[in-house]
N, C-alpha and C positions, 0 to 999 in steps of 0.2 A: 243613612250615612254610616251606623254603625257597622250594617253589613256588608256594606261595601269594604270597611277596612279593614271586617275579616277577613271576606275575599282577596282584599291584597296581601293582607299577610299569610296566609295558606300559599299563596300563589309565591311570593317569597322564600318560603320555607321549601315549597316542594322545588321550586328553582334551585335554591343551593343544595337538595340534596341531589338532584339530575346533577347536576354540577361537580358535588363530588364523587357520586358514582363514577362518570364521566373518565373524572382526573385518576380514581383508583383505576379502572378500565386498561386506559391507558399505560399508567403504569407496570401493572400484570403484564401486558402485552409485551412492553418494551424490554423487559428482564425477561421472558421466556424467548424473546427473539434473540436476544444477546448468547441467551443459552446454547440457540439452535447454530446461532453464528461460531458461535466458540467452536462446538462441536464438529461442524463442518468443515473450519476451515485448520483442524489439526493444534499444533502447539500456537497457541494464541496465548499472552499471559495475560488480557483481560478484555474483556471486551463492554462495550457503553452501545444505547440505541437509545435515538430521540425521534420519537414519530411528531411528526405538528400537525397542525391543523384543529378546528374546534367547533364541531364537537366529533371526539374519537369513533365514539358510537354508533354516528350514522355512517362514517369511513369504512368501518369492522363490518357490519351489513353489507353493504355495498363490496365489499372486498376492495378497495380502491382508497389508496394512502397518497398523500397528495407529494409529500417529503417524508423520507427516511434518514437519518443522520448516522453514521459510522462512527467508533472511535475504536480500534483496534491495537494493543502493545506487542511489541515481540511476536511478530508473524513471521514463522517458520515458512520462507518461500524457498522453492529449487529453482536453481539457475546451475543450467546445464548438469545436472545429478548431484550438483552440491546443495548442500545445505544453507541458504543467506538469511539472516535475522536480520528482520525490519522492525527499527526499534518503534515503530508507530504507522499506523495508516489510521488513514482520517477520510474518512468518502460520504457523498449526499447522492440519493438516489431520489431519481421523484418520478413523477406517475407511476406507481407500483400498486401490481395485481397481486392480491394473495390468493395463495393456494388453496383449496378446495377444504383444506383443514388446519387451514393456519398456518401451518407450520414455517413456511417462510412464502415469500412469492418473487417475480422478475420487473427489475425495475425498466421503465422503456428507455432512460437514460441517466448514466451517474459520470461522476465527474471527482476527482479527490487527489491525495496527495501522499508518500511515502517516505521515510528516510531511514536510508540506511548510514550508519555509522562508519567512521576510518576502523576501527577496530576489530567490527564487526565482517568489513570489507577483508582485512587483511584475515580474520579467521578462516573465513571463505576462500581462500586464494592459498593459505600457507600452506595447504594439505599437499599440495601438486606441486606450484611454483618456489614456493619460501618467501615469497616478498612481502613487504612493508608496507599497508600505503597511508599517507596522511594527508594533509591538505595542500594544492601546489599553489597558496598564497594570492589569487585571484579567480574569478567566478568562474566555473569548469574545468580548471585544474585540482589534478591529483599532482602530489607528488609520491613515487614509486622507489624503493629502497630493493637490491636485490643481491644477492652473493653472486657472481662469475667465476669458472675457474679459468684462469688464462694460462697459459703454460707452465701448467700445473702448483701455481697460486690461487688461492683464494679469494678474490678483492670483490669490497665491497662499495659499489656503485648507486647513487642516488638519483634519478630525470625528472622533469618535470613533464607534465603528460595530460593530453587534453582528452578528455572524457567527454564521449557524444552516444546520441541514437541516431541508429543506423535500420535503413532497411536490411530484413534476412534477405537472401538470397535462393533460399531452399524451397520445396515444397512448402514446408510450413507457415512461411512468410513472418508475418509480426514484425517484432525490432528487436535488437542487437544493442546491448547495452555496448561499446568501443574504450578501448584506451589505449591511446599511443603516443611513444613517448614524443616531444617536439627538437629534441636532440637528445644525443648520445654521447660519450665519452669513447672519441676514439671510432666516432662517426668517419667514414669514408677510406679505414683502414682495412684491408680484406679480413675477410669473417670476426673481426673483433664485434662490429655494428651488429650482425646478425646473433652474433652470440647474446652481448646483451637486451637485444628484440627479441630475442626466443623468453626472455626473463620478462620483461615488462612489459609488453604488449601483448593484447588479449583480449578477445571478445566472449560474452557472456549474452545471454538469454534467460530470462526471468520468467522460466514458462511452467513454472507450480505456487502453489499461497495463494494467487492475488482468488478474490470473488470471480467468477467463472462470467465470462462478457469484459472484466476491464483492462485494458492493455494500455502501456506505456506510450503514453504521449508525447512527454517532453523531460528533458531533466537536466540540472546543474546542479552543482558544488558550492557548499563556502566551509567556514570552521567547522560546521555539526557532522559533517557527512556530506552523498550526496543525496538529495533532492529530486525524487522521481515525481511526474506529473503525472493523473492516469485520467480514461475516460473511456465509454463503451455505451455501447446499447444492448439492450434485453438481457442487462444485468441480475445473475441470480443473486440474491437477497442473502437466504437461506434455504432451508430444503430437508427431507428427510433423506 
């Protein structure tokens, strides 16, 4: 009897140490992935990785992570050669293969979410256009602020403007982030309309930052920004 209960207790003991090697393992992991993520995907201001599953160690062997979890701040994406900060992306990648040396590997599908800021928006926009943009007060509205010059005044005009994805039309395909306004000021007077459409209306493509495989799905507006959806197959991870 007695030896039996040392045997359970060894068996205890080496259980919570598997256990915590295990939980360190993992950790190491997750903070060298985060590293590799940062690094890869340029001006990132921080980046978080949650691998699950239990136990880590037989996943690391195998090469094969069941779920990956993203948390990414301030990602420097280019849309159209501008520069757009995304004040966060958040993505779950699951069935992923690692690489032959860790370093990162390709998820067979992820799924996650983005937001870009009014402020952030208008930063992106002011360099070329000068306009404003904030929120147009219901779900998929912008509102758009911009200078006109009309006969040779300067006026300063405000729309409210419905913001959609769009298929490209180009070789390249993907989606067309859209904004256009739903009326004008001085709508249907010759070239007044088009003058202020040359100012607020605009299509954009979001085709640098995101993780290499995920493309814009879906997205709306409310107070914060707007709200890109994303999703893709044989998402890369990370990567040397």
């Amino acid at each position: 009897m007695r030896a039996l209960r040392v045997v359970v207790i060894i068996g205890v003991i080496l259980g919570a140490l598997l256990a915590g090697a295990d939980r360190w393992a993992v950790g190491y992991a997750e903070d060298r992935l985060a590293d590799r993520i940062q690094a890869r995907q340029g001006q990132v201001g921080g980046a978080e990785v949650e691998i699950h599953g239990f136990p880590f160690l037989t996943q690391a062997l195998s090469r094969d992570l069941d779920q990956v979890d993203l948390k990414l701040k301030d990602v420097e994406a280019t849309a159209d050669g501008r520069k757009t900060r995304l004040s966060r992306l958040d993505a779950s990648f699951r069935g992923v293969k690692l690489d032959g040396n860790y370093s990162g590997g390709t998820a067979e599908r992820a799924e996650g979410t983005a937001l870009i800021t009014y402020p952030d928006l208008t930063e992106a926009e002011a360099a070329q256009s000068g306009v404003t943009l904030t929120y147009g007060g219901a779900p998929g509205k912008v509102k758009v602020t911009a200078k006109v010059d009309v006969l040779g005044k300067t006026l300063t005009r405000s729309v409210v403007s419905t913001v959609t994805l769009v298929d490209a039309k180009d070789a390249r395909g993907g989606k067309i982030v859209r904004v256009r306004a739903d009326q004008v000021p001085g709508e249907g007077m010759p070239g007044i309309e088009n003058m202020i459409r040359k100012k607020t209306d605009f299509d954009r493509r979001l085709d640098g930052g995101l993780p290499a495989g995920l493309q814009l799905s879906a997205l709306t507006s409310d107070e914060s920004g707007v709200h890109l959806t994303l999703s893709g197959t044989d998402v890369a991870l990370a990567g040397s």
